[in-house]
C-alpha positions as CSV (number, residue, x, y, z in Angstrom):
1,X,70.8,112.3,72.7
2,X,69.5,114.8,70.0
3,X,71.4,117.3,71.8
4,X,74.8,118.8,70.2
5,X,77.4,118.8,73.3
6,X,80.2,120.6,73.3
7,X,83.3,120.4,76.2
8,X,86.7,121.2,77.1
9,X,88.8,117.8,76.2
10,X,92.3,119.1,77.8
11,X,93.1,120.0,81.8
12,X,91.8,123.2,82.7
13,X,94.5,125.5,83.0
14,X,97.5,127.3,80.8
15,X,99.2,124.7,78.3
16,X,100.5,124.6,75.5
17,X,97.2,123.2,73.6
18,X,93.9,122.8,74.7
19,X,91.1,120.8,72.7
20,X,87.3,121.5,72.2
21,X,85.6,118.5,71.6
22,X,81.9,118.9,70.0
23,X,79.6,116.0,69.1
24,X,75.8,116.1,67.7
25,X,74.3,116.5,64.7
26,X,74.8,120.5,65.0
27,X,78.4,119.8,64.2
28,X,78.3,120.6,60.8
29,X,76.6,124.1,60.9
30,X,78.7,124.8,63.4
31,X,82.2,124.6,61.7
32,X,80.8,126.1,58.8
33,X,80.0,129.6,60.9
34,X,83.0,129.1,63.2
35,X,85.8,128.1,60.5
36,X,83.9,129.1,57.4
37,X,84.2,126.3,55.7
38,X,83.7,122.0,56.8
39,X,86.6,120.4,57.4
40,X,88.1,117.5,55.0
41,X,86.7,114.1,57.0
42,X,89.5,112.8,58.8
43,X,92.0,115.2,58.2
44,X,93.9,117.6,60.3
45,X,93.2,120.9,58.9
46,X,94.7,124.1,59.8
47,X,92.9,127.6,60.3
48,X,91.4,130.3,62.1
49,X,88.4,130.0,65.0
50,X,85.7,132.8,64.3
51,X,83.2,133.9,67.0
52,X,79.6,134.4,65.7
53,X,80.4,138.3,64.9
54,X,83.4,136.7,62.6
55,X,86.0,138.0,64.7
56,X,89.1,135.9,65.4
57,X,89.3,133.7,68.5
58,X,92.7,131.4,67.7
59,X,93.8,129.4,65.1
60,X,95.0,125.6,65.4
61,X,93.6,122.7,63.8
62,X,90.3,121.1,63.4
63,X,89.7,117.6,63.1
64,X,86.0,116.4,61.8
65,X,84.8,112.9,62.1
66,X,80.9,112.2,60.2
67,X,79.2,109.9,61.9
68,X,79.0,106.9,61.8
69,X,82.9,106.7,62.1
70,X,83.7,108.5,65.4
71,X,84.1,107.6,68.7
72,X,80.8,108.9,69.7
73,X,79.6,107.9,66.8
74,X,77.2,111.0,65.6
75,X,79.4,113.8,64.3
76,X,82.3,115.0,65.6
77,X,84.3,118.0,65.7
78,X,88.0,118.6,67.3
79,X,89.4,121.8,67.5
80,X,93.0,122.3,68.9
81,X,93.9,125.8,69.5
82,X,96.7,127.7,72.0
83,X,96.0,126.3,76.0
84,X,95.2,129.7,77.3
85,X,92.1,129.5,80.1
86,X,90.8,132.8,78.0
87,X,91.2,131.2,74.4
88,X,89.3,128.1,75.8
89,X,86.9,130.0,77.1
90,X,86.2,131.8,74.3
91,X,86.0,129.2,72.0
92,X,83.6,127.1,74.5
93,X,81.4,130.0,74.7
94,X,81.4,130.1,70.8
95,X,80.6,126.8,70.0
96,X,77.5,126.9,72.7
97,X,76.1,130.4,71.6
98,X,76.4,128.4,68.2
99,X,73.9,126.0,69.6
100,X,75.3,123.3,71.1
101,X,75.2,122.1,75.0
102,X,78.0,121.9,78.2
103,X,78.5,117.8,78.4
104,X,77.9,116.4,81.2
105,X,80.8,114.5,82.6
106,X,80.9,111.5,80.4
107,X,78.7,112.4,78.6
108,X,81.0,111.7,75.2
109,X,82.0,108.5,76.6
110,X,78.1,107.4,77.2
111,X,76.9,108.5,73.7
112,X,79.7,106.1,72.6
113,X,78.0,103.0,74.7
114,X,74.6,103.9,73.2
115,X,75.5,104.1,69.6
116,X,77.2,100.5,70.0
117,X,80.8,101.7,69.4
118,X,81.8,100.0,72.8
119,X,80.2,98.0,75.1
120,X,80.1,99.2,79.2
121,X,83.3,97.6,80.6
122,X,85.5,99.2,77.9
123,X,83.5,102.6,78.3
124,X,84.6,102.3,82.0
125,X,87.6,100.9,81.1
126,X,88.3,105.0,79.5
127,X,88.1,106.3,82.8
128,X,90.3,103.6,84.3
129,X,93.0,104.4,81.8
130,X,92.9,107.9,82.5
131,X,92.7,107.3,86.5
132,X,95.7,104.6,86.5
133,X,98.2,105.5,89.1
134,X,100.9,102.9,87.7
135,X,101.8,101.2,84.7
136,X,100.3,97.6,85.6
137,X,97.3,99.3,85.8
138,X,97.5,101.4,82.6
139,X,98.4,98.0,80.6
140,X,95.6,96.3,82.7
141,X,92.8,99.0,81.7
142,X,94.1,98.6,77.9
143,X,93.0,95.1,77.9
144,X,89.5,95.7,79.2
145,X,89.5,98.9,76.5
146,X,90.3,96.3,73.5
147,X,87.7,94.2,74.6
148,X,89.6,91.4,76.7
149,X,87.2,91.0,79.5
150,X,84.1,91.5,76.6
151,X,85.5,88.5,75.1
152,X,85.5,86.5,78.0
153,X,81.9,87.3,79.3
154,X,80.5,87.0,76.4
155,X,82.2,83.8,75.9
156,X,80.2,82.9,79.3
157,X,77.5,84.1,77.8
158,X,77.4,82.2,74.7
159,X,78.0,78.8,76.7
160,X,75.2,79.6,78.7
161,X,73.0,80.5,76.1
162,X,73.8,77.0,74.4
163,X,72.7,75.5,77.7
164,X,69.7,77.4,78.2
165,X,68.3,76.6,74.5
166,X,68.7,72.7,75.7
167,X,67.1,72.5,78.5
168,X,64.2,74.4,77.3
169,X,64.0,72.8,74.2
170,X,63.4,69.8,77.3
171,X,60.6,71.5,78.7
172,X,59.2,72.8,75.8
173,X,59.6,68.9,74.0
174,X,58.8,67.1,77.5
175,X,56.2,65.1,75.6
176,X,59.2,63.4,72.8
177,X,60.9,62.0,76.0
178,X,64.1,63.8,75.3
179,X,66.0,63.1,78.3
180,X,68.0,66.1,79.4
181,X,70.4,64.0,81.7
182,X,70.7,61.3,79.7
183,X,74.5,61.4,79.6
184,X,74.6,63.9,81.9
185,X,75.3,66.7,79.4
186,X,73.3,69.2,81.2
187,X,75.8,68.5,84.6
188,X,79.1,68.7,82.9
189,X,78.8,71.9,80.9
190,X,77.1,73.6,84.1
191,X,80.3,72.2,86.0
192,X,82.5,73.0,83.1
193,X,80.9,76.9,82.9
194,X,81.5,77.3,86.9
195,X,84.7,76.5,86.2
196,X,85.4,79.1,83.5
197,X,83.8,81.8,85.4
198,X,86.0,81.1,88.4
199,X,88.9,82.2,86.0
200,X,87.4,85.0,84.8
201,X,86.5,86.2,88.4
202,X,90.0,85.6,89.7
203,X,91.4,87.7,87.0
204,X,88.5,90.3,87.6
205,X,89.5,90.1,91.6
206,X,93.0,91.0,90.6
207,X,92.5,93.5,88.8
208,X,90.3,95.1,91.2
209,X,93.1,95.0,93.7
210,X,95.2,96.9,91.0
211,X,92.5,99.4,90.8
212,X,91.1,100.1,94.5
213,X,94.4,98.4,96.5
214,X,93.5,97.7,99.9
215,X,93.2,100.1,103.6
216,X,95.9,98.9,106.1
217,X,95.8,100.7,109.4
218,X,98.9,100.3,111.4
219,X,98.4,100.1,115.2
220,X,99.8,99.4,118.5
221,X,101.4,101.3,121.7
222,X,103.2,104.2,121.5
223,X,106.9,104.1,120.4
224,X,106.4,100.7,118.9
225,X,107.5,101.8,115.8
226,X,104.4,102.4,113.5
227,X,105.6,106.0,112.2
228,X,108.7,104.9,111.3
229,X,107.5,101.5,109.7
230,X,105.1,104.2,107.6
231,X,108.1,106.0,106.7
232,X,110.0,103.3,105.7
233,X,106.9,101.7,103.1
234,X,106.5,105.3,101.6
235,X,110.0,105.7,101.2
236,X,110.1,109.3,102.9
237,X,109.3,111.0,106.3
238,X,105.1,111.5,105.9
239,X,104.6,110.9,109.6
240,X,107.1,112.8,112.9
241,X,109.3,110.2,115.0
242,X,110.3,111.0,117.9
243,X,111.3,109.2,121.3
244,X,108.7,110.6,123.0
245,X,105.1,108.3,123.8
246,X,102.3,109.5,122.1
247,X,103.3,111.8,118.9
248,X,100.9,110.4,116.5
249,X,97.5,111.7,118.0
250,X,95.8,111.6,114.4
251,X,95.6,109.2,111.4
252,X,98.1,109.9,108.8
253,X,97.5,108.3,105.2
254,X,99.9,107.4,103.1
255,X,100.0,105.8,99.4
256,X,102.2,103.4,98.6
257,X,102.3,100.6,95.6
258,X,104.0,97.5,95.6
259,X,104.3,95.5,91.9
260,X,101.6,98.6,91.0
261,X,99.0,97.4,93.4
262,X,98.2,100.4,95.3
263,X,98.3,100.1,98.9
264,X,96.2,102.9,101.2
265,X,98.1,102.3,104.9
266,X,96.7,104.9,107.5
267,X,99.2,105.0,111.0
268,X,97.7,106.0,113.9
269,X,97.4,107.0,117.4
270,X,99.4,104.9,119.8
271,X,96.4,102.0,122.0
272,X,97.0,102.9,125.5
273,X,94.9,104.4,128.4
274,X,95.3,108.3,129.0
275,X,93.8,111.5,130.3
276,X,95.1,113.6,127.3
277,X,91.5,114.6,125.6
278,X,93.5,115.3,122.3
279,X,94.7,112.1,122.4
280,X,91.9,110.0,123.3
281,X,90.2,111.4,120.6
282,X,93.0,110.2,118.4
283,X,92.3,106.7,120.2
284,X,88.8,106.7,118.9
285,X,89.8,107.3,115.4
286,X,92.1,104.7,115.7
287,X,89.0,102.4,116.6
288,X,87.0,104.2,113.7
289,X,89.8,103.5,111.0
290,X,90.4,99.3,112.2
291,X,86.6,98.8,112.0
292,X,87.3,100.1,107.9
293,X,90.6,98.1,107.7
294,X,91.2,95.7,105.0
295,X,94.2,94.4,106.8
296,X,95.0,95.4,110.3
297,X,99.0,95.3,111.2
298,X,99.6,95.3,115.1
299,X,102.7,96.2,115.5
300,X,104.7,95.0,118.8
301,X,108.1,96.3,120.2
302,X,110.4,92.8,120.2
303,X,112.2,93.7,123.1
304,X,109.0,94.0,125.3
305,X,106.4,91.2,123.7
306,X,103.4,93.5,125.0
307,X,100.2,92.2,123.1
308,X,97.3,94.8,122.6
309,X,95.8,92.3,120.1
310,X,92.4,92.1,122.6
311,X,91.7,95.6,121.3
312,X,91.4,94.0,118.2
313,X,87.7,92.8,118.7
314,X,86.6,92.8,115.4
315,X,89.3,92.1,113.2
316,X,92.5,89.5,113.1
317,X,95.5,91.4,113.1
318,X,98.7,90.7,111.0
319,X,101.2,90.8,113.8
320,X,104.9,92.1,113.4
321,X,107.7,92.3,116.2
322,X,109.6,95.5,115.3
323,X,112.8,96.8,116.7
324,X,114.7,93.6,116.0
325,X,117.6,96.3,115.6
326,X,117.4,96.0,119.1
327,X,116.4,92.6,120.3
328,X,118.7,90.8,117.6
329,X,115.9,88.6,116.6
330,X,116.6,87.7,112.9
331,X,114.4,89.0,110.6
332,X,111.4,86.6,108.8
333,X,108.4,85.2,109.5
334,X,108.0,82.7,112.5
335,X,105.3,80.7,113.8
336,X,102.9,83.3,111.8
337,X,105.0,86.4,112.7
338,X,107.0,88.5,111.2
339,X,110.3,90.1,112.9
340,X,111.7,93.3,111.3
341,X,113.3,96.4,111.6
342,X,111.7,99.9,110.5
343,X,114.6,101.8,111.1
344,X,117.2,99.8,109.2
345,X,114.4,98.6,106.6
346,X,115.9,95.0,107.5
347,X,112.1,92.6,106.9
348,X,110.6,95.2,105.0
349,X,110.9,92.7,101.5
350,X,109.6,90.2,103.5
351,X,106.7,92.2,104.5
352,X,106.1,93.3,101.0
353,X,105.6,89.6,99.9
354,X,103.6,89.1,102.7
355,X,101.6,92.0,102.2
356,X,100.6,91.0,98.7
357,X,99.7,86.7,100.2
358,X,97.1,88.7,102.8
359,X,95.4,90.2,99.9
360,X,95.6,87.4,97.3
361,X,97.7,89.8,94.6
362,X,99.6,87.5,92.2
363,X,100.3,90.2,89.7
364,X,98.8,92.4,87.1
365,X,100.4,90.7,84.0
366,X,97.5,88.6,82.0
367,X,94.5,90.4,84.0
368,X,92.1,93.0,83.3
369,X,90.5,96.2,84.9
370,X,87.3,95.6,86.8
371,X,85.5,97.1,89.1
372,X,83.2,96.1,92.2
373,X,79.7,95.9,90.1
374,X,81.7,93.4,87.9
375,X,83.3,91.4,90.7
376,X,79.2,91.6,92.4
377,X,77.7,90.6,88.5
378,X,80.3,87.6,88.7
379,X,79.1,86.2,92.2
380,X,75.8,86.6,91.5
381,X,76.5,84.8,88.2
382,X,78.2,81.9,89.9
383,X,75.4,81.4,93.0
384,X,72.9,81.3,89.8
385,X,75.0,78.5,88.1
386,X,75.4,76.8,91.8
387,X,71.6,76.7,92.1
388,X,71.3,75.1,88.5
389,X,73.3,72.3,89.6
390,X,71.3,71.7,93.0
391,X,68.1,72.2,90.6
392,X,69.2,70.2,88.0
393,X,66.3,67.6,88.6
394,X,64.1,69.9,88.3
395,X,64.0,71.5,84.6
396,X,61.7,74.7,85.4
397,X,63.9,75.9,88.4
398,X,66.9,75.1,86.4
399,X,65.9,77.5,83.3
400,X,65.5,79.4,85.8
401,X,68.8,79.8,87.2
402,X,70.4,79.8,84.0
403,X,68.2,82.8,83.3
404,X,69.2,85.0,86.0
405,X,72.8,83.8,85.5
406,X,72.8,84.8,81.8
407,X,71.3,88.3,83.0
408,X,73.9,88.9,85.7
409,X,77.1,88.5,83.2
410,X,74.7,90.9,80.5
411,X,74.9,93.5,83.3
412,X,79.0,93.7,83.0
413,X,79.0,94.2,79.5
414,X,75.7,97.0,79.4
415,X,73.2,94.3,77.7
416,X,70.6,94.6,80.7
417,X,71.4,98.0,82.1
418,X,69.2,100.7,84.6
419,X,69.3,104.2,83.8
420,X,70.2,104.7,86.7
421,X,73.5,102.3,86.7
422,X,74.4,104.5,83.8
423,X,73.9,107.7,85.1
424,X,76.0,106.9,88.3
425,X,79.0,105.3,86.3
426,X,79.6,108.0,83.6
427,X,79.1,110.8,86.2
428,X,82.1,109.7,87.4
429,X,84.0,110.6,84.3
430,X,86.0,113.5,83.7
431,X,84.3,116.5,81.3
432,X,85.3,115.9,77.6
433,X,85.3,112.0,77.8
């Protein structure tokens, strides 16, 4: 933290700017040697980069933010010159032989949680933003970065906080006879917090859907029709189709989104019994890639009914009759099944819809970015306030409960946070943020 850190803010690469982003308290020394003179505070000044000989580097503008006003909040210097890999490098090189640091990834981002000028889910929130592969999620990420999901655990927090004070103030008082459940006070707020939380963590749930999606892994015989159904979701020929049995003899992954929720759906090697080495092996990474499945789709040929669902030992497949092209079936779901057609996308809406009921996706509009150590703090949050309510009798064990609830939800928001938590979430940031 007493380090100055200095990294490239901009895609490496050519481009038409690039940005060197510094932050410490070497920042001012710094922009005196390397633009001559300190920048106006807040104001986009331009001028000429000088290495430490005082020959040019580039000139573009310089932006300086004193601390405590900057998103880091220590000092801060930005310097936008021309996006040439050379330039960049040059100017990096001149701002660490000036005495500053490379960042570590994140490292700008981190600095900010520590200096309390965010709190952890909107620092991940950054990276979420930048990440977003769709604009549900982009507007979903900008809630948890203005502090929407905060509010609501710290709303949580607050209640519980309220609740803990009174039953302690019980223990602490046993001997005034204050009667804790009285009017059952104690049982209705705990009730009335479960409640609340089970809002939060259905938002939370969604919006992890919208962040991570879900693995579906097509299978079923060959020539049933699981390339071209791939094709069809992804909207363009990722996977060969031919007539003959047995073309697909590896996985092939394909993204796909449907209302921004991204979908990961792997097709793969046609279940049957063979001598081909090549592809039994493609067999066995069928087997592999089921057992990581989210959702497993068997796919069946309508105009032959063949069921390969006891391959299936370990998961309950979402079963679809394809083909119906052929058959004339008409298309929609019946008696849990859905009938469709991959070559003339006839079903495929219907499978969309359906797609989204498996998972529990009801849309990104309202929720918030989160992540699985949110959706884990939540749980563990609830199973707390679960146990208060069997232990409500008993006022130690019930403090108790409340306790470890209270430090669960703390966790989301960075209040009761390892080192070692932090180190492994803002490693995952990009350099610069």
């Amino acid at each position: 933290m007493h380090d100055t850190i200095a990294a490239l803010a901009t895609p490496v690469g050519r481009g038409g700017i690039g940005v060197v982003r510094i932050s410490g308290s070497w920042v001012v020394e710094i922009a005196k040697i390397l633009l001559k003179k300190l920048p106006k505070p807040r104001y986009a000044v331009y001028g000429s980069f000088y290495d430490v000989e005082g020959k040019l580097i580039d000139q573009g503008i310089a932006l300086y933010f004193p601390a405590p006003n900057s998103f880091t909040g220590e000092d801060v210097l930005e310097l936008q010159g021309h996006g040439g890999p050379i330039v960049m490098d040059l100017l990096l090189n001149t701002v660490i032989n000036l005495g500053a640091r490379l960042a570590h990834p994140g490292e700008f981002s981190e600095r900010a949680f520590l200096n309390d000028k965010m709190d952890l889910v909107q620092a991940e929130a950054i990276a979420d933003l930048i990440d977003s592969s769709s604009k549900q999620a982009v507007r979903c990420a900008l809630r948890s970065l203005q502090g929407e999901f905060s509010f609501q655990i710290n709303s949580l927090v607050e209640k519980l906080i309220w609740l803990r004070s009174y039953v302690e103030a019980g223990i602490d008082f046993s001997d005034e006879e204050i009667d804790l459940l009285e009017d059952g006070q104690i049982i209705v707020k705990i009730k009335e917090l479960i409640k609340n939380l089970d809002i939060t963590l259905t938002k939370a749930q969604q919006g992890y859907l919208l962040k991570e999606g879900m693995q579906i892994v097509l299978v079923g015989e060959p020539n049933v029709g699981k390339s071209s159904l791939l094709n069809c979701l992804a909207g363009r020929d990722t996977a060969i189709v031919t007539p003959l049995p047995g073309t697909t003899r590896d996985v092939i992954r394909e993204q796909i989104q449907i209302d921004g929720m991204p979908l990961h759906i792997t097709d793969t090697a046609g279940l049957r019994e063979t001598e081909d080495i090549i592809e039994q092996e493609g067999i066995r990474r069928t087997k592999l890639a089921i057992e990581a499945a989210d959702l497993v789709i068997l796919l069946l040929d309508d105009n032959s009914g063949n069921d390969y669902s006891q391959t299936l030992q370990t998961k309950s497949p979402f079963i679809i009759h394809n083909k119906i092209d052929l058959s004339q079936h008409p298309a929609g779901m019946q008696d849990g099944i859905l009938y469709l057609s991959a070559k003339t996308g006839e079903g495929i809406d219907i499978l969309k819809e359906q797609l989204k009921k498996k998972v529990g996706f009801q849309g990104a509009e309202g929720n918030f970015m989160a992540r699985s150590r949110h959706l884990d703090a939540l749980q563990r949050a609830k199973s707390a306030l679960m146990l208060a309510l069997k232990h409500s009798m008993a006022f130690e064990l019930l403090a108790e409960e409340l306790r470890q609830a209270q430090q669960a939800l703390n966790e989301i928001t960075g209040e009761f946070t390892s080192d070692d938590l932090l180190g492994q979430i803002f490693s995952t940031f990009c350099l610069g943020k």
